[in-house]
Backbone as numpy.savetxt, mean C-alpha at the origin, in Angstrom:
# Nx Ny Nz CAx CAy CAz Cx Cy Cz
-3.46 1.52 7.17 -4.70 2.25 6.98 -5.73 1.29 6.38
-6.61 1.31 6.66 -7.71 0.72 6.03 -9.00 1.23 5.00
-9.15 0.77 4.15 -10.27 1.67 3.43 -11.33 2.49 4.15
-11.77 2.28 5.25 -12.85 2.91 6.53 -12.10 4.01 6.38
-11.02 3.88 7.04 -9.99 5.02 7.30 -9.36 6.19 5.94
-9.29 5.31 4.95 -9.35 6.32 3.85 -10.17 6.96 3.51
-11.11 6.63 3.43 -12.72 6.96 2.98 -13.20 8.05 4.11
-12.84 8.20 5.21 -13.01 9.01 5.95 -12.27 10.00 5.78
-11.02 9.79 5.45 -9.82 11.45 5.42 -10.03 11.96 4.00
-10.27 11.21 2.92 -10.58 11.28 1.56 -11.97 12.41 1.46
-12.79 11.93 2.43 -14.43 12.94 2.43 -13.86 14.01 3.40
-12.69 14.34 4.23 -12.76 15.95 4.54 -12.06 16.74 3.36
-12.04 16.26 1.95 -11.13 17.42 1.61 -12.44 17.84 0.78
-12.48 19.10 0.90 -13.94 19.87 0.12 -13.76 20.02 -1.44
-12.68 19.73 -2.31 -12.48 20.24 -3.43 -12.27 18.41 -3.81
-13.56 17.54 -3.99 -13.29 16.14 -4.65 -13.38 15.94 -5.79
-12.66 16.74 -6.86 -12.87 16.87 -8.03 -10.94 16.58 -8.23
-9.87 16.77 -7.13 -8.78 16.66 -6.96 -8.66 15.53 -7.58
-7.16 15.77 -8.22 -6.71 14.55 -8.77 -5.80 14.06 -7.73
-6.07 12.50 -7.94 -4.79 11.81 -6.80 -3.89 11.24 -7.60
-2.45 11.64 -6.53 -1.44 11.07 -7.37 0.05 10.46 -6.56
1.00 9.90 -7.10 1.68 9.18 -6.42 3.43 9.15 -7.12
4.14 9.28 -6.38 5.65 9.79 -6.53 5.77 8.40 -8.14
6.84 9.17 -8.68 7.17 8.38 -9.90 8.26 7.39 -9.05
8.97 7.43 -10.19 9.92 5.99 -9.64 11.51 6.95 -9.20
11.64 7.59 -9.82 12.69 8.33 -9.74 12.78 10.09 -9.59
11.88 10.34 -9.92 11.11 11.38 -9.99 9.36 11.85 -10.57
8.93 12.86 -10.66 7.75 13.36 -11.11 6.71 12.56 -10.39
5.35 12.52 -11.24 4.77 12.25 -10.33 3.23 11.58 -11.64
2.95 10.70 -10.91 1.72 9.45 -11.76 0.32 9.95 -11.32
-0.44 9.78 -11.87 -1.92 9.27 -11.56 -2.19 7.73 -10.92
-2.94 8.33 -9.57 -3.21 6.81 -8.86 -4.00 5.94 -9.70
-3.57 4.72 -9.66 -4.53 3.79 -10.61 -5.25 2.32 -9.44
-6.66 2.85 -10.03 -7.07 1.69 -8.74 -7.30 0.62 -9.52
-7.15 -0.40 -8.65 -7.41 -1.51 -9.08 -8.03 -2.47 -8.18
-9.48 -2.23 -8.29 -10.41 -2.76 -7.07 -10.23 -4.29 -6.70
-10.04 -5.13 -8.03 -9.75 -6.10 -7.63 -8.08 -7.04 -7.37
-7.31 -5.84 -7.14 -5.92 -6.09 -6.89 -5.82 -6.74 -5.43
-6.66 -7.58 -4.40 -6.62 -7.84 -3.35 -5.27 -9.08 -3.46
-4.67 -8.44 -2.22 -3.84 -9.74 -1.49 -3.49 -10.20 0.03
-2.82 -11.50 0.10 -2.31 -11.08 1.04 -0.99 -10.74 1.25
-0.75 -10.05 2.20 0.12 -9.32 3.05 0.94 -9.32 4.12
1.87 -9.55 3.97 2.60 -9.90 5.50 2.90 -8.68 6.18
2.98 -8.31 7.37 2.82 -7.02 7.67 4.63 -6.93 8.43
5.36 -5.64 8.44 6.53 -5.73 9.08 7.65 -6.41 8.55
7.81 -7.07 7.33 8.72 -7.99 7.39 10.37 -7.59 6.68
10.56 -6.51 5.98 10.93 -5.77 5.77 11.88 -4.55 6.67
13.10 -5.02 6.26 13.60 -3.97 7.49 14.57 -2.99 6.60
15.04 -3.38 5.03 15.74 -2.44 4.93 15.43 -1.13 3.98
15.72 0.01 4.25 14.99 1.46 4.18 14.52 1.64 2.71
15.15 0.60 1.75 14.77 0.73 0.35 13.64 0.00 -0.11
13.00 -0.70 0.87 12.08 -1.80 1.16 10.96 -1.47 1.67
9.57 -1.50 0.76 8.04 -1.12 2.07 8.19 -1.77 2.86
7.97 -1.78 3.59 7.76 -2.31 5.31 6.88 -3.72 4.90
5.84 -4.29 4.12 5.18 -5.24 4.21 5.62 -6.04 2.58
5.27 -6.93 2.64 5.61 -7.76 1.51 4.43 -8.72 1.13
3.83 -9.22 -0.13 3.19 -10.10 -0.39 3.09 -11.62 -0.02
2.56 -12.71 0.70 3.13 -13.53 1.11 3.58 -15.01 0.40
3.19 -14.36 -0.82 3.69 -15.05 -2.19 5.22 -14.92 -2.40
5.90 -13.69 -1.79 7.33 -13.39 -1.93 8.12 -13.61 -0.46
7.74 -14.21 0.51 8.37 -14.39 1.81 9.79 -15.38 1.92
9.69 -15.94 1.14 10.93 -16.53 0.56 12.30 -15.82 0.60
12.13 -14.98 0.53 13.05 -13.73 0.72 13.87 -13.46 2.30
12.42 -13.42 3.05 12.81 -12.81 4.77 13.35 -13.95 4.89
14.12 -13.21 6.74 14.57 -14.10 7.79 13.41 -13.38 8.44
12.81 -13.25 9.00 12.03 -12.45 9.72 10.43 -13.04 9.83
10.49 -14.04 10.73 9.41 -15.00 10.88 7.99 -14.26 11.95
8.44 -12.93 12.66 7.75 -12.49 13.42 6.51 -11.53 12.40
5.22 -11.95 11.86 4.87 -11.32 11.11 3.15 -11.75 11.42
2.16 -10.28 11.05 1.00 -11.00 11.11 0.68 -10.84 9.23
-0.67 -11.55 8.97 -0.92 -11.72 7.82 -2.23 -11.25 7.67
-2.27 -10.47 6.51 -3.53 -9.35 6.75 -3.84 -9.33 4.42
-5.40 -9.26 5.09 -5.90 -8.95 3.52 -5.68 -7.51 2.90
-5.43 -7.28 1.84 -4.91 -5.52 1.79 -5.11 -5.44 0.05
-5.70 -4.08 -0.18 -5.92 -4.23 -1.63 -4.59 -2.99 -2.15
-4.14 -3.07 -3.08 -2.91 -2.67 -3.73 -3.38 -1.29 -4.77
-3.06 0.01 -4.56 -3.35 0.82 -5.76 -2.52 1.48 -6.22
């Protein structure tokens, strides 16, 4: 998703006074915390097992076997 794309589904909800929020670690549930200048990059896909986001920082690629990857700017919240 891209911020365009958030910013667009974000302005149909009529009640923007909503709080946003995001699964705890084990349970319950956090307040989203932005952090505008949290930008990185991103390897997209590299990640295959189910306990794992799908993308990884490309500061941590050290990790994969999985060389098939594109690399994309992405901000973190």
């Amino acid at each position: 998703m891209t911020v365009k794309q958030l910013i667009e589904e974000l302005s149909k909800i009529e009640d923007q006074d909503l709080r946003v929020m995001t699964s705890g670690y084990e349970g319950g549930f956090n307040d989203l915390e932005t952090k505008t200048n949290n930008i990185q990059f991103m390897a997209l896909d590299v990640n295959e097992e189910w306990y794992y986001g799908k993308h990884e920082p490309v500061d941590n690629l050290y990790e994969t076997t999985n060389t098939n990857y594109q690399i994309v700017k992405a901000i973190i919240l």
